[in-house]
N, C-alpha and C positions, 0 to 999 in steps of 0.2 A: 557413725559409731566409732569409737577409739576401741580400738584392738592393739593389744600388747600380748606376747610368748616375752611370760618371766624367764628369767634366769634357771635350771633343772637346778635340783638339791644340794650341789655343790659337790658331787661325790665321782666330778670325771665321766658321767654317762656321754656319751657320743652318738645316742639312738640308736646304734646299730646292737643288730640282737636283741634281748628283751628290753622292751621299750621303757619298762620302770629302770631308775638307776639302782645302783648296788645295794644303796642305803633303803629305799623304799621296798625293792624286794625282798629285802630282811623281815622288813617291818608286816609287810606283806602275806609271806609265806606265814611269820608266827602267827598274826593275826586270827588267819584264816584257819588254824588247826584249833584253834579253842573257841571257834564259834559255828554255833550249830545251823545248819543247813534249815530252807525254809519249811514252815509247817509248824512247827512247835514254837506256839508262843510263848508260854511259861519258858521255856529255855532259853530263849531271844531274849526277853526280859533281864533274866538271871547274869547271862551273860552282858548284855552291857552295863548291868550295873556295876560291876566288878572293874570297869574299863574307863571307872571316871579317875581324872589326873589334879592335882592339885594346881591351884592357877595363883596367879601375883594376890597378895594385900589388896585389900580394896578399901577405903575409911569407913564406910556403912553398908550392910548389906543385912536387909530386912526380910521377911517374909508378912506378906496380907494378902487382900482378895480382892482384886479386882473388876470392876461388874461381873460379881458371881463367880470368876474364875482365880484360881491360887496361879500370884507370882511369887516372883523375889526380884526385891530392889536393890538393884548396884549401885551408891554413888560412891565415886570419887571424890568428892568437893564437897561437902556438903556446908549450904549457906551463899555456893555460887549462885550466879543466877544467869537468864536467858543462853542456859547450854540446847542441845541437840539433846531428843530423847530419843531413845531405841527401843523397839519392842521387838524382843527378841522369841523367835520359833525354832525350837528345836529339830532335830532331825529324829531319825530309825522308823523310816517308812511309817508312819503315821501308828503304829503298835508297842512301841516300846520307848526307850528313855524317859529324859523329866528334868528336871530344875539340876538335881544331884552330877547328871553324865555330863551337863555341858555348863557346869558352873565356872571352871577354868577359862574358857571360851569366853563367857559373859563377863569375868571378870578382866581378862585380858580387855575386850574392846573397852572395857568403862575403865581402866584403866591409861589405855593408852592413846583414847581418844578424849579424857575427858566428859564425854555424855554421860548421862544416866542411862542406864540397861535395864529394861522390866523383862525379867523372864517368865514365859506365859507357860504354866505347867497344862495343856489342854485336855480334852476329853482324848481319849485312844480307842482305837479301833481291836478286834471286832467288838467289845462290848457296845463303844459309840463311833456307828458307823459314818460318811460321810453326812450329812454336812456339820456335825458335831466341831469339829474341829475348825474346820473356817468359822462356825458362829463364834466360838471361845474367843478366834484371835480379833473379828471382828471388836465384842466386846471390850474387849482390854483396848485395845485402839481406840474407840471412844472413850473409855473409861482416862487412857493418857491425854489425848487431847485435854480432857476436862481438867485434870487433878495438873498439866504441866507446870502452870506459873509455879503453881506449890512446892513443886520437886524442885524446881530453881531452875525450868527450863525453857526454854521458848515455846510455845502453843504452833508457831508456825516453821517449826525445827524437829517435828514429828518424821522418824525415819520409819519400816518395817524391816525385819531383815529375819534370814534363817537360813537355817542348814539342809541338806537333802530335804526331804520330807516341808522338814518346818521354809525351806524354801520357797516349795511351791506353794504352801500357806501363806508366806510373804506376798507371792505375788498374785492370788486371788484375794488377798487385803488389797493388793492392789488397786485391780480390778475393780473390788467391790466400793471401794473411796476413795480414788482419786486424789479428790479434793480434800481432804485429811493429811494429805503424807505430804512431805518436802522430799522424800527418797525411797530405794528399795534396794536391800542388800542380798543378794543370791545370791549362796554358793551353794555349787552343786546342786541343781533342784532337779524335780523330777518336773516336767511340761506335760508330756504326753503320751495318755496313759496305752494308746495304741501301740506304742514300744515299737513302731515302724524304720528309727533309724541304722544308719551303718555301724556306727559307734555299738549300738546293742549285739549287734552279731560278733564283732571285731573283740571286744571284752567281755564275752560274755561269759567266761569262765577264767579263773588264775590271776584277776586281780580283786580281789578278797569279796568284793560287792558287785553278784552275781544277777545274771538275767534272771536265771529264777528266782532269785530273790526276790528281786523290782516287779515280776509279774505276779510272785505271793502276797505284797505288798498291795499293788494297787486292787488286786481279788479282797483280800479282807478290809482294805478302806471304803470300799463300792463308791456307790454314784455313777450315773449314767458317764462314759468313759469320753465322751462328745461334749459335755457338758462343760465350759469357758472355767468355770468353777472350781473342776476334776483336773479339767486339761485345760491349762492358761491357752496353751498354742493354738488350740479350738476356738478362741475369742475371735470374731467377727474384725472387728477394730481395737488397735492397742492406741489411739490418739488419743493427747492427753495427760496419758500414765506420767506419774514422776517420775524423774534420774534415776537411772538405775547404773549399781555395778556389780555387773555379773565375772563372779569367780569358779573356775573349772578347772576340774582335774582330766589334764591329756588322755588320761586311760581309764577311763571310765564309759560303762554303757551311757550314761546319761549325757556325753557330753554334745555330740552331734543337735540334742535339742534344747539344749542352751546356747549354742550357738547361733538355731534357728532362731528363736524367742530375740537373744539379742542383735541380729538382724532385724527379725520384725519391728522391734521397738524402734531402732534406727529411722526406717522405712519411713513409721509412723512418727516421726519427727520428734523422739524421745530421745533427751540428753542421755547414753548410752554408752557406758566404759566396760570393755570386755577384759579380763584375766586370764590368760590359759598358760595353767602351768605344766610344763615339759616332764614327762617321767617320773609321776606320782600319781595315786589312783582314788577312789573316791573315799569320802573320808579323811583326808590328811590336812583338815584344819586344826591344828589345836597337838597334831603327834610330830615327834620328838624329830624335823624334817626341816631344816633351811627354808624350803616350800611354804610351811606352815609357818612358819613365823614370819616370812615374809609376808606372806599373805592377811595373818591377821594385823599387820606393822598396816598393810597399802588401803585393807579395811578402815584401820580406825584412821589413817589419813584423813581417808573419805568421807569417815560421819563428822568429824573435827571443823573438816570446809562444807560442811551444809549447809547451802545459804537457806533462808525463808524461802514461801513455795513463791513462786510467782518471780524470783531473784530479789526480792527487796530488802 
């Protein structure tokens, strides 16, 4: 496994005292006063939709229906051909956002990696409870496979990737194809729904994305909590699995089990790049932080060098 501690947000943090730097706990603090505590879904909702950001230019970006489920297509180039495709899962604990909150995001990686981005608007929880949402991103995963050459992009340059939530959807895509993907891009996921690590105690309050949050979250997504499916880290055997580059935020409850996960995959002889960024907390992909723009710059590095599965 390659393990790398990024560079902290550039704002003189020294870890000592609050572990976020100056700039994040700005960002942090306001964050956290305009958004509503768990329980109330209609307000969850309301509230992130008000919190999407404008992203770069992108040359095309479409909307249609992918086996059954609504994306949106990012390309950059269009008429290139044999790029990297991405299929991109959103985050907000598997109940809230959609194509709109993290359109910035998707256009940034299709941007600055070049690939094509499909972003998978899925079924949501509680109306569609677990396994709604891994079928969706399943679908669309076969549905890219099929449609790649068309997009203008390699068939065997199939990545998965996502954000909290839409993370762990990445990596039960994972799981569930293997043989489909050339990669898998975590950040920040959720692993393991038993919420057993230190991390969860350690932040589980005062950096905006709270324990009870993650335990409202995983209660209205169900699915048995054991289940490889629910809980990647539950998997028997991770041998196999494609490259993955796992990205975390220092202060966050989740992060203890990303770091588990990208050991296990190590173990299990998984080409395995870890991130761990210093003094920012979950969430700061994509917000106004050195952190995050690093991070989506070391991303789209990473889908950019995607070889074919198998290195060919």
């Amino acid at each position: 496994m390659s393990d790398s501690r990024t560079h902290d947000d550039g704002t003189g943090h020294d870890g000592a005292g609050d572990p976020l730097s100056p700039a994040a706990r700005l960002l942090c603090d306001a964050m956290t006063a305009g958004f509503p505590g768990p329980g109330d879904t209609a307000a969850l909702r309301a509230a992130a939709a008000v919190s999407a950001r404008p992203g770069p230019a992108v040359a095309s970006v479409s909307d249609t229906v992918a086996g059954g489920v609504p994306v949106r297509i990012y390309d950059p180039a269009p008429g290139a051909r044999e790029r990297p495709l991405t299929v991109f899962l959103h985050g907000g604990g598997w109940v809230m956002c959609g194509l709109d909150t993290h359109d910035a995001t998707c256009r940034t990686l299709a941007a600055a990696s070049g690939a094509v981005v499909v972003s998978v608007d899925y079924r949501l929880a509680p109306e569609h409870p677990w396994p709604a949402a891994v079928d969706d991103a399943l679908a669309v995963l076969l549905w890219a496979r099929e449609e790649a050459t068309a997009l203008g992009c390699d068939p065997g340059r199939v990545v998965v990737a996502g954000d909290s939530s839409g993370g762990n959807l990445a990596a039960v895509t994972a799981l569930r194809a293997p043989e489909l993907l050339a990669g898998q891009l975590l950040f920040y996921p959720p692993l393991d729904a038993s919420m057993g690590r230190a991390s969860v105690e350690t932040f589980a309050e005062g950096y905006f994305h709270t324990a009870a949050h993650m335990a409202w979250y995983w209660d209205e997504y169900g699915g048995d909590p054991r289940h490889p499916h629910v809980s990647p880290l539950c998997a028997p055997d991770l041998a196999g699995l494609p490259p993955a580059l796992v990205v975390l935020a220092d202060c966050d409850v989740l992060r203890d089990e990303g770091l588990a996960y990208a050991r296990r995959l190590a173990a299990a002889g998984v080409d395995c790049t870890v991130q761990l960024h210093p003094g920012v907390f979950h969430g700061f992909l994509g917000l106004p932080l050195p952190a995050g723009r690093a991070a989506l710059a070391a991303a789209a590095a990473w889908l950019t060098a995607t070889p074919r599965q198998g290195g060919e």
